[in-house]
N, C-alpha and C positions, 0 to 999 in steps of 0.2 A: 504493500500500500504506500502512496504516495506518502512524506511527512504532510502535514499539517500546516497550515498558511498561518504564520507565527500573525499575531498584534500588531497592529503596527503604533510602535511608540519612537520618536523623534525624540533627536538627543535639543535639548534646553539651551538657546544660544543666546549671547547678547549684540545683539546685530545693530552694529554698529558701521552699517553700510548705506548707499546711499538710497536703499528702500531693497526690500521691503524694512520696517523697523519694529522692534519689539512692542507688544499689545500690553496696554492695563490690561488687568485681570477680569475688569468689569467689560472688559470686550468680549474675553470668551466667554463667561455666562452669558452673555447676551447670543452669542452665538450656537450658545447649547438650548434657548428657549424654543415653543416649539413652531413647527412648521406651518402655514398658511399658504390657499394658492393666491397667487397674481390676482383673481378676479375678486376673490374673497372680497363682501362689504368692508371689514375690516383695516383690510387690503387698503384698500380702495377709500376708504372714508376717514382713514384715523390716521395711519403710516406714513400714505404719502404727502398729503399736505404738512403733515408734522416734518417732515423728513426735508418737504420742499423749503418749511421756515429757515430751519434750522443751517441749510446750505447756502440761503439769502444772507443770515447774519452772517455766518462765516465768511463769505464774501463779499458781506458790507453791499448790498445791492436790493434795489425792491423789484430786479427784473421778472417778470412775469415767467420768462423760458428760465426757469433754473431747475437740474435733475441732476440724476446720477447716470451716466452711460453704463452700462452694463459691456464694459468694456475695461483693458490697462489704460494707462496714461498715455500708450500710444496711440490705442483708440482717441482718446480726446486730442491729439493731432489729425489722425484723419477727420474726423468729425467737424475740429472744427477748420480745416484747410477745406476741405471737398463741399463744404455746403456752399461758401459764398463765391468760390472760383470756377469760372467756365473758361470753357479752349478761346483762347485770344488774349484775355484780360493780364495786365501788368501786375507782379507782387513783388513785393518788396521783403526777402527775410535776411534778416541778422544774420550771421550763421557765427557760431563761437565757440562751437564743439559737437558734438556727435550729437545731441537730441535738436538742438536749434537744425542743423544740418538734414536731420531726419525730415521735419518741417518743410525745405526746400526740398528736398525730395520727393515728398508727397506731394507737394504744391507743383511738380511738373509734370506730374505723372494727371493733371486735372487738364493737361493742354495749355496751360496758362504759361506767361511768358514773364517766368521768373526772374531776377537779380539777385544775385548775393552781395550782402555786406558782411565782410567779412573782416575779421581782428585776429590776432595770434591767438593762440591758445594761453589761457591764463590773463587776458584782458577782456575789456568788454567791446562792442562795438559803438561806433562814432556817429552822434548823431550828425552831425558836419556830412557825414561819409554818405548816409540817407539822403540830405538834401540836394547833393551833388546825382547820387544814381537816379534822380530825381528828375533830374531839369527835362524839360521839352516831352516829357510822357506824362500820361493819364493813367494815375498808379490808385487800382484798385483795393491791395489788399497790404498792408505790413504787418510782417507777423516778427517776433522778438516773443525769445527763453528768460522768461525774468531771473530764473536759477538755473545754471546750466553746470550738471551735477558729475560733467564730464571731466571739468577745469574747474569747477569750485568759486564760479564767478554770480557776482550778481549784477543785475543792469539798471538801471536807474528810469522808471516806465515814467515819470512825468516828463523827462527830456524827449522822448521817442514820442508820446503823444504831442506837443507841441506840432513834434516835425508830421504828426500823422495830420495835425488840423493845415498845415499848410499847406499840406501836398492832395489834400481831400481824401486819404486816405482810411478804410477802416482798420480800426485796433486790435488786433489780434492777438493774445500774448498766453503762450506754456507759463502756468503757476502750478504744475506737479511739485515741484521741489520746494513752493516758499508760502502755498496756502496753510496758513495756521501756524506758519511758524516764521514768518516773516511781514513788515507790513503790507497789508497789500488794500486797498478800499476802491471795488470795481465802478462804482456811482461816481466818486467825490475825483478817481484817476480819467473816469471817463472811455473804460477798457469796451469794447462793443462786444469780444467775443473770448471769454474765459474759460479754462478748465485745468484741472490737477488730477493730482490720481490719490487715491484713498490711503494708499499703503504708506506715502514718506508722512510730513508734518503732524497729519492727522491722525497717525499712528492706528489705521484702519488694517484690516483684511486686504488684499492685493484685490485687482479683479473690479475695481467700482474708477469712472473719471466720472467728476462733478464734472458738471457746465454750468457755464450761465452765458446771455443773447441776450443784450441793448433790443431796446426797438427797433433803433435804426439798423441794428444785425439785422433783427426777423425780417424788414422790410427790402435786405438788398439779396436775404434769400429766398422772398417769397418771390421777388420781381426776376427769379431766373429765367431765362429763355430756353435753359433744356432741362434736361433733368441730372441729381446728382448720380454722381459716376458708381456709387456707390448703396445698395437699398438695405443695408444693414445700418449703416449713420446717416441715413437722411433725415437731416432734421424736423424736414417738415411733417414725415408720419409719427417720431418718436416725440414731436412737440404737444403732438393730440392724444399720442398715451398718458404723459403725464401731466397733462391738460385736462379742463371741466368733461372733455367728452370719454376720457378713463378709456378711446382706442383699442384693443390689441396688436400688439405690435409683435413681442415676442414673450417667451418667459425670463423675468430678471433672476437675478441671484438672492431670493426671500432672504436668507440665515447672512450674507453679507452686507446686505443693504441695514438688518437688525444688529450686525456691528458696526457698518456707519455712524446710523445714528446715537448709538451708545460712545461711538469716536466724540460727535458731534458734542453730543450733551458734555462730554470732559471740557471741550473746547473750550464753549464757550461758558461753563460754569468757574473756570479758570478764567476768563477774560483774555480775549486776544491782545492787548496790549503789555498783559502782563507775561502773557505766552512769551509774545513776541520778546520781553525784556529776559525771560528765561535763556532762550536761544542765544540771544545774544550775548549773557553773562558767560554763558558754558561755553562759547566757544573763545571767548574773549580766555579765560582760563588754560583753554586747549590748549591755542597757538602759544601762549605764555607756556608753558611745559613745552611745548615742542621746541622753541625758540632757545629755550634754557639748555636744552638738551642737541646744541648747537646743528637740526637743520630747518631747511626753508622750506617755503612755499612756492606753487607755480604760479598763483595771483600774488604776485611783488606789493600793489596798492593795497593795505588793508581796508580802506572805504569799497575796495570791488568785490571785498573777498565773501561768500555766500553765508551765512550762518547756518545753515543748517548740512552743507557738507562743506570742508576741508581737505583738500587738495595739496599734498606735504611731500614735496621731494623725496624720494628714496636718494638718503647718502650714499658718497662716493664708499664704497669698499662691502657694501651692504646689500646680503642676498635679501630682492623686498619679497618675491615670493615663497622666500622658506620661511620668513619672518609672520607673513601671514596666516602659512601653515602653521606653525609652530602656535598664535595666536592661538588660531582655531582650536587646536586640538590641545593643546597646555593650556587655556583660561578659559574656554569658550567662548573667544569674543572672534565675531569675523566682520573684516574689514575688505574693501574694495584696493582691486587695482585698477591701473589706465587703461583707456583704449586704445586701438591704432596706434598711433606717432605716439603716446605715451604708455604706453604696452610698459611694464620693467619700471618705469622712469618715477610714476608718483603712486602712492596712498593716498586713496579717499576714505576719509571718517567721515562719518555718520552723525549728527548729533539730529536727532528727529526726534519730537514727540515727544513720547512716553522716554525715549533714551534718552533723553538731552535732560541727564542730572550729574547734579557734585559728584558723587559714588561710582557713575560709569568714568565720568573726564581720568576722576584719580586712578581710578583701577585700569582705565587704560595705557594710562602714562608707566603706572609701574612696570604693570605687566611686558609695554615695550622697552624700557630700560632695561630688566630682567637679558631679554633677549637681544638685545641687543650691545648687552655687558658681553655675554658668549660670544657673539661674532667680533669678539674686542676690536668694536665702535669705542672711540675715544671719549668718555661722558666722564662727568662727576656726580659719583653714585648720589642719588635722591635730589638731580638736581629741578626733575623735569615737573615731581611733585611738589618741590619746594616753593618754584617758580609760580602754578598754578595755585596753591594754598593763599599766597600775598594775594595772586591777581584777587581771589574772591574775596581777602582779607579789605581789597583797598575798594571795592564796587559795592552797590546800595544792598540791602538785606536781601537773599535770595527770596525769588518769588516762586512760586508755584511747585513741582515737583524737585 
């Protein structure tokens, strides 16, 4: 007789990457309550409007189209790139590392007649450089990665909208990496067409991208002339599911949408501003430990540098892939490396969410020291904790988790 198909039980990690990120505990109970279908009144009358508030605050927005795709964070790239762009029309994206890039990607795969703005890896892009790719075209769409989790960058979205109102272009911006855990206010920035994904900031289940559509979104995708390329994100039937007319479209993810919301409710029972000043303290500590423990960063500007991932040179003499291994499987913490052109070259840490506390930064930093004493890296022992201890010693009372 065949053995037996053992349990299956996953080993306990502290993910400390640039998503997915470790869950409050009130996420998986929420996750283990029980099962309802899509259509259920309940469904339907109590969930989703509750569900639909709750992604309004989060996003500081009173827009009427606000849901959750039943899709990754990449889905909310295609989603939101394929509904407003048709073959012919001009776009304008940023591109600054591998997800901004994905963006362009998709955006030519619509027929539309792309431009990239493009910055080295580890800065941001130039709004000067938009005005210029600008001149003597009718530039329908700019799209910009507020967090771009590839380089560790953040972009500064009130300079980029300026340049979207001059060029009459709609706002487009990736907020996977900086919803909830960085500021962001979709009304007061004036963004037309938003989304993130559930699993980094919001310290969600993988598998959910909120959105949210300005009016003036709905009105330049209702006014298309073909149809989107795509009937799995078109927005205009998924706008009527979770719209007054409750549609069938397809079936969502019940048990992840019911950790959504329980994400949500942390959120904003915490207060985003105070989130936001979480992130920022613990990262502000990081790089102090890291700095102390003599190496750098691939965003040189700290005003660019992302708060919710960090982007940390691998030193010269330093194997960063065993180092990671070694992580994993000596502390359970796993951390990210580069892509492409930076394959070997940097660490990306995680500080998202539920993770971005005092007790992950320290036990990070030791546990790299540690291993990093072994591959005798030149440090001075307890320097990169000491380093981080004052930062927290010298910033305002820690807030939140």
């Amino acid at each position: 007789m065949p053995e037996p198909i053992r349990e299956l039980i996953p080993p306990t990690r502290l993910m400390m990457t640039p998503g997915p990120s470790s869950m409050d505990p009130r996420i998986y109970r929420a996750l283990a309550t029980p099962l309802v279908g899509h259509l259920d009144p309940w469904f339907n009358n109590v969930l989703v409007p509750d569900l639909q508030d709750l992604l309004r605050r989060a996003f500081q927005t009173s827009n009427k189209t606000t849901f959750p795709i039943s899709a990754s964070g990449s889905g909310g790239i295609e989603a939101a790139v394929l509904n407003p762009l048709e073959p012919g029309d001009n776009a304008i994206v940023c591109t600054i590392g591998t997800f901004s890039e994905r963006m362009a990607i998709i955006a030519e795969r619509t027929g539309a007649n792309v431009i990239r703005v493009e910055a080295p890896y580890g800065r941001p892009a130039d709004p000067a450089d938009v005005r210029r790719a600008a001149q003597g075209k009718k530039i329908k769409f700019l799209g910009l990665t507020h967090g771009e989790t590839s380089t560790g960058v953040i972009q500064n979205l009130d300079d980029f909208r300026k340049v979207a109102d001059e060029i009459g272009a709609l706002f487009v911006v990736d907020a996977v990496a900086t919803l909830a855990g960085c500021p962001l206010a979709v009304d007061r920035q004036r963004i037309d067409i938003c989304f993130s994904g559930a699993q980094k900031a919001m310290s969600a289940p993988p598998g959910m991208a909120p959105i949210t559509v300005s009016p003036r979104g709905e009105e330049v995708i209702n006014a298309r002339k073909s149809k989107v390329q795509s009937w799995y994100f078109d927005l205009t039937t998924t706008m009527t599911m979770w719209g007054k007319e409750r549609t069938y479209h397809h079936t969502p993810p019940i048990s992840l949408i019911y950790g959504m919301r329980e994400a949500l409710r942390i959120v904003l029972e915490e207060g985003l501003e105070n989130r936001w000043e979480r992130h920022r303290q613990n990262q502000q500590a990081l790089m102090a430990g890291i700095e102390a423990m003599g190496m750098s960063f691939l965003c040189e500007n700290p005003g660019d540098r992302l708060p919710t991932v960090t982007a940390v040179r691998v030193p010269e003499g330093v194997d960063g892939e065993k180092t990671r291994k070694q992580l994993l499987e000596e502390f359970n913490i796993e951390i990210a490396g580069g892509f492409g052109p930076l394959k070997g070259k940097i660490w990306r840490v995680g500080l998202m969410g539920y993770v971005s506390q005092k007790n992950n930064v320290l036990l990070f930093l030791a546990s790299l020291e540690k291993i990093l004493l072994e591959q005798d890296y030149r440090l001075s022992a307890g320097a990169g904790v000491a380093a981080a201890v004052r930062s927290y010693a010298a910033q305002p009372a820690a807030v939140g988790a």
